[in-house]
C-alpha positions as a Markdown table, in Angstrom:
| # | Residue | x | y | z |
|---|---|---|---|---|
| 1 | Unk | 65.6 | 21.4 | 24.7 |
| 2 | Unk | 64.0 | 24.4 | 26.5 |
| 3 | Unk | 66.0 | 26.8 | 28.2 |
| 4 | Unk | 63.3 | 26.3 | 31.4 |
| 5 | Unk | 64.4 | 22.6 | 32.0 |
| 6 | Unk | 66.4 | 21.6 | 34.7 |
| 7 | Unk | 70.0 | 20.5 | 34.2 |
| 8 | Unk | 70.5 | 17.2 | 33.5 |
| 9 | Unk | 67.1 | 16.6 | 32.0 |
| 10 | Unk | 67.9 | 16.6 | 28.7 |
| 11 | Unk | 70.4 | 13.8 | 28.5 |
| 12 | Unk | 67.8 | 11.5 | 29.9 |
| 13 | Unk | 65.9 | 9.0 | 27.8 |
| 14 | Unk | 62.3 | 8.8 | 28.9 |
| 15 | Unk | 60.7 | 5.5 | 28.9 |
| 16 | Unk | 58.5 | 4.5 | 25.6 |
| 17 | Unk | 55.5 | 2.7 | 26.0 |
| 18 | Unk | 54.0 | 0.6 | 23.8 |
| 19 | Unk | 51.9 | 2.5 | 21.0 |
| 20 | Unk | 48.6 | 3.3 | 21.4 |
| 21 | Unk | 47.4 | 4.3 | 17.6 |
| 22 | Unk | 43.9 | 5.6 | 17.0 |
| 23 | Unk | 43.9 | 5.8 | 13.3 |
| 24 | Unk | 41.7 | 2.1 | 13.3 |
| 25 | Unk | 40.7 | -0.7 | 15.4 |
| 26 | Unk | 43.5 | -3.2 | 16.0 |
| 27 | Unk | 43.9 | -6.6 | 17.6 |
| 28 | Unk | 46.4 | -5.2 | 20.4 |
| 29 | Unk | 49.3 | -7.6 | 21.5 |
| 30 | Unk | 51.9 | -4.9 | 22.4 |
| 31 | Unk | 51.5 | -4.1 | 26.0 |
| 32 | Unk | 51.0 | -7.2 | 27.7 |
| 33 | Unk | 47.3 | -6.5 | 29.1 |
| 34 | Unk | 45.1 | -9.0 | 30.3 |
| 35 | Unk | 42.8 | -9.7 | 27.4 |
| 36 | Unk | 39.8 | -10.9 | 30.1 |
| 37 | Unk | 38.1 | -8.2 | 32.2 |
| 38 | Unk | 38.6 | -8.3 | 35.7 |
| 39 | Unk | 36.1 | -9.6 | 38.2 |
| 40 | Unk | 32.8 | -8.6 | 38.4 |
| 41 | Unk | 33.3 | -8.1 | 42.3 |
| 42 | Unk | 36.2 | -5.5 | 41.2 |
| 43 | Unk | 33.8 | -3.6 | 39.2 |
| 44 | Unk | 30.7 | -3.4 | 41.9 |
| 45 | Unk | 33.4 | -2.7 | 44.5 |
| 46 | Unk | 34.5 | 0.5 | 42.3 |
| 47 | Unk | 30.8 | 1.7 | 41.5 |
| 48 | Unk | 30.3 | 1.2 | 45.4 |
| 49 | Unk | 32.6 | 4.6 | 45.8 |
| 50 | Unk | 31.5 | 6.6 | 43.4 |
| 51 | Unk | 29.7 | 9.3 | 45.7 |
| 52 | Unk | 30.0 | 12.3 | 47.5 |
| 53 | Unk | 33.3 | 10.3 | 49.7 |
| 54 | Unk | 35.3 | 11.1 | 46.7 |
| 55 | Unk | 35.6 | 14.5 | 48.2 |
| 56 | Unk | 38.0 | 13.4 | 50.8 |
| 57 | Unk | 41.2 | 12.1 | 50.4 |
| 58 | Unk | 41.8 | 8.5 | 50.5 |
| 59 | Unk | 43.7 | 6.4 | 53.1 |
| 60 | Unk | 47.1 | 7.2 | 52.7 |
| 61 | Unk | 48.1 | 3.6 | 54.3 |
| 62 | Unk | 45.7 | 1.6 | 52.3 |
| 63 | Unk | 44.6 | -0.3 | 55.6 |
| 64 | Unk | 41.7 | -2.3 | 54.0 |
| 65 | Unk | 44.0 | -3.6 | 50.8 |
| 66 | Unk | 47.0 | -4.1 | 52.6 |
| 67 | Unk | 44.9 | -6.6 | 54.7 |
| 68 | Unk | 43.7 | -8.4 | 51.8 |
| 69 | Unk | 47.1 | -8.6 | 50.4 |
| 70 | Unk | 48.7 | -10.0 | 53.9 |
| 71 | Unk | 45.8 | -12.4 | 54.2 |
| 72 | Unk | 46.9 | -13.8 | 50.5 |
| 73 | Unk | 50.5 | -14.2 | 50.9 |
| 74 | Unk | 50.7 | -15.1 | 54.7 |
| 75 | Unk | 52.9 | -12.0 | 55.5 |
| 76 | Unk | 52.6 | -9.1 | 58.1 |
| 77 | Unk | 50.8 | -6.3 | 57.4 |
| 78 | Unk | 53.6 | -4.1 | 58.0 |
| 79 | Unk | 56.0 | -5.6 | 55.2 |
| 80 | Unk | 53.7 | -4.4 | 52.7 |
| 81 | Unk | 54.0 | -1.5 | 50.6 |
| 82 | Unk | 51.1 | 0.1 | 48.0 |
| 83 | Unk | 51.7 | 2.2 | 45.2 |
| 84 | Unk | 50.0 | 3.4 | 42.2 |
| 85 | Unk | 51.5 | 0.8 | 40.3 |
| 86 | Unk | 54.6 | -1.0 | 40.4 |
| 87 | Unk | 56.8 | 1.5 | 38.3 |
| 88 | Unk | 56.2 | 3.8 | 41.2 |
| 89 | Unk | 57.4 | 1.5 | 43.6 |
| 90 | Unk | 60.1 | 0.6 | 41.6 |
| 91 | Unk | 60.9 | 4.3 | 41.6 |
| 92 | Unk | 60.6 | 4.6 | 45.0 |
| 93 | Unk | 63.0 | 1.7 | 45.4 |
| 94 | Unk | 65.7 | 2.8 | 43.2 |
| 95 | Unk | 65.7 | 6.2 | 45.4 |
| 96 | Unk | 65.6 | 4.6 | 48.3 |
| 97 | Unk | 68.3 | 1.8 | 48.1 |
| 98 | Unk | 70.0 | 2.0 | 45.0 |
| 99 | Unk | 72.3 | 5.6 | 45.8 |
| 100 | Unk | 75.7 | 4.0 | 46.7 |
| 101 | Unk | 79.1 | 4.3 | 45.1 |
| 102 | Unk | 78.9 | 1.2 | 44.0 |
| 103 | Unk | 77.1 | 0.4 | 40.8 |
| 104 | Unk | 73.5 | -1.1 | 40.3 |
| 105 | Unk | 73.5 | -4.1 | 38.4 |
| 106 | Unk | 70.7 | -5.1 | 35.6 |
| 107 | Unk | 70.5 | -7.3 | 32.8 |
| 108 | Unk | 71.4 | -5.9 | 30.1 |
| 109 | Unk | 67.7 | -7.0 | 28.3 |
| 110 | Unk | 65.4 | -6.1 | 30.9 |
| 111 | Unk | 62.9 | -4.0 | 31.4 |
| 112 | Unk | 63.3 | -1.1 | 30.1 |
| 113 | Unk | 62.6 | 1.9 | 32.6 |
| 114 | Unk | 65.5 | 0.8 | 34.8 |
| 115 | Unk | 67.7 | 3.0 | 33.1 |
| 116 | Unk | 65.6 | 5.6 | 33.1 |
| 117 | Unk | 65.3 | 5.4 | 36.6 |
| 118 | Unk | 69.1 | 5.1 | 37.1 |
| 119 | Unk | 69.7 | 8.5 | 34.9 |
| 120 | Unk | 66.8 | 10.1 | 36.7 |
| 121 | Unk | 68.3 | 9.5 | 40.1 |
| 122 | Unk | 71.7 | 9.9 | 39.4 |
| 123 | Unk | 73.1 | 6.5 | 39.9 |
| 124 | Unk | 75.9 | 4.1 | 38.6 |
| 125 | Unk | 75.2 | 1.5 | 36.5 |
| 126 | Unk | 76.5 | -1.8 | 34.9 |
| 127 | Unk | 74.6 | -4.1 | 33.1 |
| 128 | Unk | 74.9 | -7.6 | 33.4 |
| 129 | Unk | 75.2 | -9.3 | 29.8 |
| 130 | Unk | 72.2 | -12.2 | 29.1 |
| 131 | Unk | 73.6 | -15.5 | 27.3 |
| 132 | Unk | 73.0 | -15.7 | 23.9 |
| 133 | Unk | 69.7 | -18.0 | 24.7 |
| 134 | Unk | 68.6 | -14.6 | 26.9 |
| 135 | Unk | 69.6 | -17.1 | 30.4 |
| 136 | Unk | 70.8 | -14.5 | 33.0 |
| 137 | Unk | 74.1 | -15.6 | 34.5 |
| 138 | Unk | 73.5 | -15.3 | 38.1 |
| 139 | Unk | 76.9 | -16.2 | 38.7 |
| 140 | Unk | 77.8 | -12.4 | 36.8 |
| 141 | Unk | 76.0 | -10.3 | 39.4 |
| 142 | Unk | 77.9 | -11.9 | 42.3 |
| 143 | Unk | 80.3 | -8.9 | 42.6 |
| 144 | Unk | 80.8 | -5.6 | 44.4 |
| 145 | Unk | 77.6 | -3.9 | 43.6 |
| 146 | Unk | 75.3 | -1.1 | 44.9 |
| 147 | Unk | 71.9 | -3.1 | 44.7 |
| 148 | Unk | 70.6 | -5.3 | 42.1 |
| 149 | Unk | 67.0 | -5.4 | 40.5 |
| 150 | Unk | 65.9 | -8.2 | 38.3 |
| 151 | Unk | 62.6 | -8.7 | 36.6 |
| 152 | Unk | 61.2 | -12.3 | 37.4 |
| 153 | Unk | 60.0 | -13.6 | 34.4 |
| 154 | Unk | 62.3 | -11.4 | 32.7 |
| 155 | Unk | 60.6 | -8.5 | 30.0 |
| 156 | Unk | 60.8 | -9.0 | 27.0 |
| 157 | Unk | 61.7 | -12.7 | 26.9 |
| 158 | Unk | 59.9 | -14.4 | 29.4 |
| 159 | Unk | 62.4 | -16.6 | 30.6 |
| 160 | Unk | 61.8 | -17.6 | 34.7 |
| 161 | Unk | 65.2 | -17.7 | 37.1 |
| 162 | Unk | 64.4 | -20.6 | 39.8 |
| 163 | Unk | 64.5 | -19.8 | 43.4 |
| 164 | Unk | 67.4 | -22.0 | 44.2 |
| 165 | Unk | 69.2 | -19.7 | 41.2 |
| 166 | Unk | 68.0 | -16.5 | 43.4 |
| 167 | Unk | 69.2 | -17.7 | 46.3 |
| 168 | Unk | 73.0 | -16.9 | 46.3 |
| 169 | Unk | 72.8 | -13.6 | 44.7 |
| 170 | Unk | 70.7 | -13.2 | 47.9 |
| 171 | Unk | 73.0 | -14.4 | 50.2 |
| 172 | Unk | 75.8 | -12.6 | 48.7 |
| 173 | Unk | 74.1 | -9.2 | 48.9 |
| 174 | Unk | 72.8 | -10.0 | 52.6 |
| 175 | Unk | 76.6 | -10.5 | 53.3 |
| 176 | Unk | 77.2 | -7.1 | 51.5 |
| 177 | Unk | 74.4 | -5.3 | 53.1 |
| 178 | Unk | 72.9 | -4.3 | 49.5 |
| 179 | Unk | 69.7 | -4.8 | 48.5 |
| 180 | Unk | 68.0 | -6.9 | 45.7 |
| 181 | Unk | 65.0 | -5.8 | 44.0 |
| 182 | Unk | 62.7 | -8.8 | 42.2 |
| 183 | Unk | 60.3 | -7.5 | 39.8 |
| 184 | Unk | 57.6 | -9.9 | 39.4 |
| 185 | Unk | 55.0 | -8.1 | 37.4 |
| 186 | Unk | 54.5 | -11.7 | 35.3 |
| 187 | Unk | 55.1 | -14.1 | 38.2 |
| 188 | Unk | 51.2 | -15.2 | 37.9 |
| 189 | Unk | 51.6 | -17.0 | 34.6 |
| 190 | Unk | 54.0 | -19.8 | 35.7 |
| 191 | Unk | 56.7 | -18.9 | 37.6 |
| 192 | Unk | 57.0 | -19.4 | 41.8 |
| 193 | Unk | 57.2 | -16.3 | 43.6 |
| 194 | Unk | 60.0 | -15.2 | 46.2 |
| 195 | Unk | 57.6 | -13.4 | 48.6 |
| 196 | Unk | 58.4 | -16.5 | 50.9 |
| 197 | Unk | 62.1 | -15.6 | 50.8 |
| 198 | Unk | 61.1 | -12.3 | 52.5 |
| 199 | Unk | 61.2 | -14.0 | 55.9 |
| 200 | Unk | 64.7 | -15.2 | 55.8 |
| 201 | Unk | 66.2 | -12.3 | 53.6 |
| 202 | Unk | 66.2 | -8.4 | 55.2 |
| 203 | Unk | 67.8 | -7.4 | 51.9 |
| 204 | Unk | 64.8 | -8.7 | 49.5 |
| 205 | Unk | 61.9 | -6.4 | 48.2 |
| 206 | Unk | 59.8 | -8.3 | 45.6 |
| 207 | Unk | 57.0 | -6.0 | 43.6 |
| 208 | Unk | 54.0 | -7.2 | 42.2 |
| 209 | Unk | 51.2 | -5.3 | 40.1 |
| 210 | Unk | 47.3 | -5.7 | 39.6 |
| 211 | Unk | 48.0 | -4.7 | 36.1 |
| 212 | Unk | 48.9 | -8.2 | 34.5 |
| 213 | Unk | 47.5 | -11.2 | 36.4 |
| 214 | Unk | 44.7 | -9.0 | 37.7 |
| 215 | Unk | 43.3 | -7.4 | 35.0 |
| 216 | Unk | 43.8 | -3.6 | 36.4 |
| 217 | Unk | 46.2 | -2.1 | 33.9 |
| 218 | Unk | 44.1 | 1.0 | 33.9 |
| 219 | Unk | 43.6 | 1.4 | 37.9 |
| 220 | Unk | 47.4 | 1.5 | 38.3 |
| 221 | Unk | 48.1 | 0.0 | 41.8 |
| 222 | Unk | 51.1 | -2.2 | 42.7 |
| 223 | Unk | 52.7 | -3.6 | 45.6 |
| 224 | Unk | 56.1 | -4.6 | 47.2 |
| 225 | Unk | 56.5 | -7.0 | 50.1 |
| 226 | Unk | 59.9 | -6.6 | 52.7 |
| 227 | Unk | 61.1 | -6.6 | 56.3 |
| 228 | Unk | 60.1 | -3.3 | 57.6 |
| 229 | Unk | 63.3 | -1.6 | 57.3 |
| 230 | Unk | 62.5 | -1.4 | 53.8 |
| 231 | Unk | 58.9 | -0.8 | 53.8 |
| 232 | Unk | 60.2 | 2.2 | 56.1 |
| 233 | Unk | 62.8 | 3.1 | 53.7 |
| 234 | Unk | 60.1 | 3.2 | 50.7 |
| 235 | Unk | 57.4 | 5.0 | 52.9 |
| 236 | Unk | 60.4 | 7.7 | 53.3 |
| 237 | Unk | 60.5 | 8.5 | 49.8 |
| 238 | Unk | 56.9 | 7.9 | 49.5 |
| 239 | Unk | 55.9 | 10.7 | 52.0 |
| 240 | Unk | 58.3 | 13.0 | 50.8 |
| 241 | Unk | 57.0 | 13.1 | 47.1 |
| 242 | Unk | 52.9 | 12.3 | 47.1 |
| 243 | Unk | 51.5 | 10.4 | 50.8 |
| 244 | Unk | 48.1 | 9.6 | 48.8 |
| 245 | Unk | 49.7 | 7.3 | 46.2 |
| 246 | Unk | 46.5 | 5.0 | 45.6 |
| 247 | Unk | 43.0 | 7.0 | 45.3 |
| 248 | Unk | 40.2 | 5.5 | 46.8 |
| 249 | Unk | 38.5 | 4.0 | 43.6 |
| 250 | Unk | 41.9 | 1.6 | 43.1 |
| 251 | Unk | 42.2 | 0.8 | 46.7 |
| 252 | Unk | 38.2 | -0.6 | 46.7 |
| 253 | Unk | 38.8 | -2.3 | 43.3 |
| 254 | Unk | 42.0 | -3.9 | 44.3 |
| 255 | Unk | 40.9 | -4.9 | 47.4 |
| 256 | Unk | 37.9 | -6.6 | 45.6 |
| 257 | Unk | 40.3 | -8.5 | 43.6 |
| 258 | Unk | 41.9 | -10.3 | 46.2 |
| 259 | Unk | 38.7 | -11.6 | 47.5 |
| 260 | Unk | 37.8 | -13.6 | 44.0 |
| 261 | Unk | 40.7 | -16.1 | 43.9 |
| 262 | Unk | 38.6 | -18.5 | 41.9 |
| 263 | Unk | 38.3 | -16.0 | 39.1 |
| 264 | Unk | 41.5 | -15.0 | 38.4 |
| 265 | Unk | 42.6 | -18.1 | 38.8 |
| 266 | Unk | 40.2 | -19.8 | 36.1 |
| 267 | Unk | 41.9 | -16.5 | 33.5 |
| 268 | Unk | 45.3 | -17.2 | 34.3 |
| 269 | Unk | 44.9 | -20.6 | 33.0 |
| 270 | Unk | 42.9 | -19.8 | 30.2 |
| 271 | Unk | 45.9 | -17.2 | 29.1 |
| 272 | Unk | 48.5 | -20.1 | 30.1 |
| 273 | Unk | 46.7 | -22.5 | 27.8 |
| 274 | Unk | 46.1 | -20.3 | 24.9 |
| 275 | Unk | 50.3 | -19.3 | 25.5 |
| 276 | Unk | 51.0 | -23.4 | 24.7 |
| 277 | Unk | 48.7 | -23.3 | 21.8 |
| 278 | Unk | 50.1 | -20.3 | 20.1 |
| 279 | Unk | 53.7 | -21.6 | 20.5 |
| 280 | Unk | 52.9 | -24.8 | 18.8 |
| 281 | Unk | 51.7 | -22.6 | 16.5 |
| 282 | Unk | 54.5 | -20.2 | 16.0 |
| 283 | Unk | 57.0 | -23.1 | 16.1 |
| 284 | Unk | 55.3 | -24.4 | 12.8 |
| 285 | Unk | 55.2 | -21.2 | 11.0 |
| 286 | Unk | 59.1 | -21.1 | 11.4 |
| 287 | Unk | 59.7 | -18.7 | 14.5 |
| 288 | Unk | 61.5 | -19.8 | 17.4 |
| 289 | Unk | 59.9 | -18.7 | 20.8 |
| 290 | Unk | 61.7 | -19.0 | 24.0 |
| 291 | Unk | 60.5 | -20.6 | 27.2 |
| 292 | Unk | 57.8 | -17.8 | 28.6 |
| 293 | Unk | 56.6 | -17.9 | 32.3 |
| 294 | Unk | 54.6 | -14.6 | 31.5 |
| 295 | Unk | 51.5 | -14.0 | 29.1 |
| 296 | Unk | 53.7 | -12.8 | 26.4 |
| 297 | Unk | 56.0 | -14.9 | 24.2 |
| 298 | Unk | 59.5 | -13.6 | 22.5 |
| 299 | Unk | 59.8 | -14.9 | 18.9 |
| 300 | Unk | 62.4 | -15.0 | 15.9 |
| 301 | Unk | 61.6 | -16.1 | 12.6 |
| 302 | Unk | 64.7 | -18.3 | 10.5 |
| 303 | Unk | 64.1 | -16.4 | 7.5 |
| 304 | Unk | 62.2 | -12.9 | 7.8 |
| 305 | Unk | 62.9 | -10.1 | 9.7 |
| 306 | Unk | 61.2 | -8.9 | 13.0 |
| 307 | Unk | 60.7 | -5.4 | 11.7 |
| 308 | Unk | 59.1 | -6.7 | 8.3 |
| 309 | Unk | 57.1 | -9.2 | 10.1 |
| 310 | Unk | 56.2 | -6.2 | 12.8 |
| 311 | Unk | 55.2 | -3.5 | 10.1 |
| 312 | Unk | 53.2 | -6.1 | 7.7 |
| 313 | Unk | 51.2 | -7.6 | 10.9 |
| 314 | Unk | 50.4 | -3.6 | 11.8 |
| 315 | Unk | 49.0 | -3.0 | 8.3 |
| 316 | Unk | 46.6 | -5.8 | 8.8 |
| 317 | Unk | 45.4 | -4.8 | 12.2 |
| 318 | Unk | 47.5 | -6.9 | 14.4 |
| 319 | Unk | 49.6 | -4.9 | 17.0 |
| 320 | Unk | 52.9 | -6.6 | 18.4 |
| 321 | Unk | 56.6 | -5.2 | 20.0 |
| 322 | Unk | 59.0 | -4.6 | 18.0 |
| 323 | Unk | 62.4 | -3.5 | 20.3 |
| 324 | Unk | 64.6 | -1.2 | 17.6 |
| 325 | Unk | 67.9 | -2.4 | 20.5 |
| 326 | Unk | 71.0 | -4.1 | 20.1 |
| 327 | Unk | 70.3 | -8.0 | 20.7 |
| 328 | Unk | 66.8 | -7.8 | 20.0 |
| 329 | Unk | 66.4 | -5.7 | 17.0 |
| 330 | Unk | 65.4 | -9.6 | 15.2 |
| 331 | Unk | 63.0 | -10.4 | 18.0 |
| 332 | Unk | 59.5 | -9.5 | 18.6 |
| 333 | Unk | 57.1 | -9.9 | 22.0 |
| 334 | Unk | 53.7 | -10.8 | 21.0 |
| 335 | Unk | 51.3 | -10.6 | 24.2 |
| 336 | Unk | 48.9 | -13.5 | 24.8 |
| 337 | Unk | 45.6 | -12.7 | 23.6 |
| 338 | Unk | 41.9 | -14.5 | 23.6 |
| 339 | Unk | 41.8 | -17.7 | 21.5 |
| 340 | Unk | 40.0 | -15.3 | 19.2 |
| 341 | Unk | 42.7 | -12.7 | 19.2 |
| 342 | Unk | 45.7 | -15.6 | 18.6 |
| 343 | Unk | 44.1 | -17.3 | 15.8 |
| 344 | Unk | 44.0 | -13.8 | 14.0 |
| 345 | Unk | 47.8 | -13.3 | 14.6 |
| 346 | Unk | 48.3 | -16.8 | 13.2 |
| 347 | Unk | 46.5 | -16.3 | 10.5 |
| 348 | Unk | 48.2 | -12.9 | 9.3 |
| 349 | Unk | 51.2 | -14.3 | 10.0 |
| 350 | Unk | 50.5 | -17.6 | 7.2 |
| 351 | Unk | 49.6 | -14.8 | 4.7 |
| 352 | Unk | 53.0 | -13.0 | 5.3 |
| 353 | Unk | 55.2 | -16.0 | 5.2 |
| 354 | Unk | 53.1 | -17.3 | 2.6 |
């Protein structure tokens, strides 16, 4: 504690990535990047700004990507929203809509930096218990409430809640004038996408980020499609913390992504494919892996315990997520690599279960 901090500072919990050692080269599954690069187009679009513009600011509406994005989902331009990255916008959003006397409502295994966010801004929570196969129980959050945010495949497991299973938490939260948050960092890798719903549903913000799908972990840009009251409602918050969000190296490289389809789709599949083969595979070692609709996979073993699994794979070279938290202190995520990267894993994992 220092004695310059703010009050109320020290009693929050900061989010914890997922490490980043230097001390040798591993074969990194812990943070759920992308193991392909992203387009070439993203990469010429970003060398294409480096110059003497960099001097100004960029735009602080992100015209040119915002039009790309509109183009690929069929929405307005004025229901979009950019950030620099989705956690941003997901900060945005839990300042914006989430401050009522009511509580907020989350799964209780979830992603993470929503409770951060909740302590950071103040606000009253309740998690939602998961079933015991990780399921979320949409029937749970239909009660008073002072928002709701759900990630869509859900982090860490992977597991994918249908649209028709959306729909009522929807309509009882319209009814109740609260709004519903749908984190869909993973949606690219199998799941269907409620940006669709948007039309019929004022109360419906669903984020997306270039970091998964897209390849752009490291340009940090995100997005969040809604009816304009809460595009206003996060351009509010936006403009009263930081009005240039995205610079203008991530606002040319994500445009550039939108514009080579055929790519990223030819990526996604190869990550989707090499997700059923490693399952297979992890089934026959002994682990059971649930249902993943993201490019990561949430494994058990019968017999050994995630930690020892999680330390022995780290002093070979293999990096995975190990959650030290109630419910899922025996599980680990293990993101999807190359076909190169996955066999490795395998094969570690035969020499420590033998």
């Amino acid at each position: 504690m220092s004695v310059y901090w703010s009050d109320g500072i020290e009693a929050i919990e900061p989010y914890v990535p997922g490490e980043q050692p230097r001390d040798q080269k591993y074969v990194k599954l812990n943070t759920n990047e992308n193991p392909y690069p992203p387009s070439p187009k993203v990469l010429e679009a970003i060398r294409g700004e480096v110059g003497a513009s960099l001097r100004l600011y960029p735009d602080p509406s992100g015209e040119v990507l915002r039009a790309a994005i509109a183009e690929r989902y069929a929405v307005p331009k004025d229901r979009i929203f950019l950030g620099n990255g989705s956690d941003e916008i997901l900060a945005f959003a839990f300042a914006a809509f989430l401050g009522h006397q009511e509580p907020l409502l989350h799964p209780d295994i979830s992603y993470s930096f929503y409770p951060v966010y909740a302590k950071f801004f103040g606000l009253n929570v309740r998690t939602i218990a998961v079933r015991p196969d990780f399921s979320l129980p949409i029937e749970d959050f239909l009660v008073p409430n002072g928002g709701v945010v759900i990630a869509n495949p859900n982090a860490p497991t992977g597991e994918f809640l249908p649209l028709a299973s959306i729909r009522p938490l929807l309509d009882y939260n319209l009814a109740a004038r609260r709004v519903v948050i749908l984190d869909e960092a993973y949606i690219d890798f199998g799941g269907e996408s409620a940006i669709p719903l948007v039309a019929e549903y004022p109360n419906l913000l669903v984020v997306h980020t270039l970091s998964k799908s897209s390849s752009l972990a490291g340009l940090r840009v995100g997005f969040a499609i809604g009816q304009e009251e809460l595009i206003a409602g996060l351009e509010r918050v936006k403009s009263s913390v930081n009005s240039y969000t995205v610079d203008r190296l991530a606002l040319a490289g994500a445009t550039a992504s939108f514009q080579d389809e055929a790519y990223y789709r030819e990526i996604r599949k190869k990550v989707m494919a090499t997700r059923a083969w490693a399952t297979a595979e992890l089934e026959g070692l002994g682990f059971t892996v649930l249902p993943s609709s993201a490019n990561f996979v949430f494994i058990s073993h019968r017999t050994v315990r995630a930690e020892t699994i999680y330390m022995e794979l780290k002093s070979r070279g293999v990096l995975v997520r190990f959650f030290r938290k109630p419910r899922i202190d025996n599980h680990l995520r293990v993101s999807i690599g190359t076909d190169d990267e996955m066999h490795i894993l395998i094969g570690k994992l035969k020499e420590i279960l033998g």
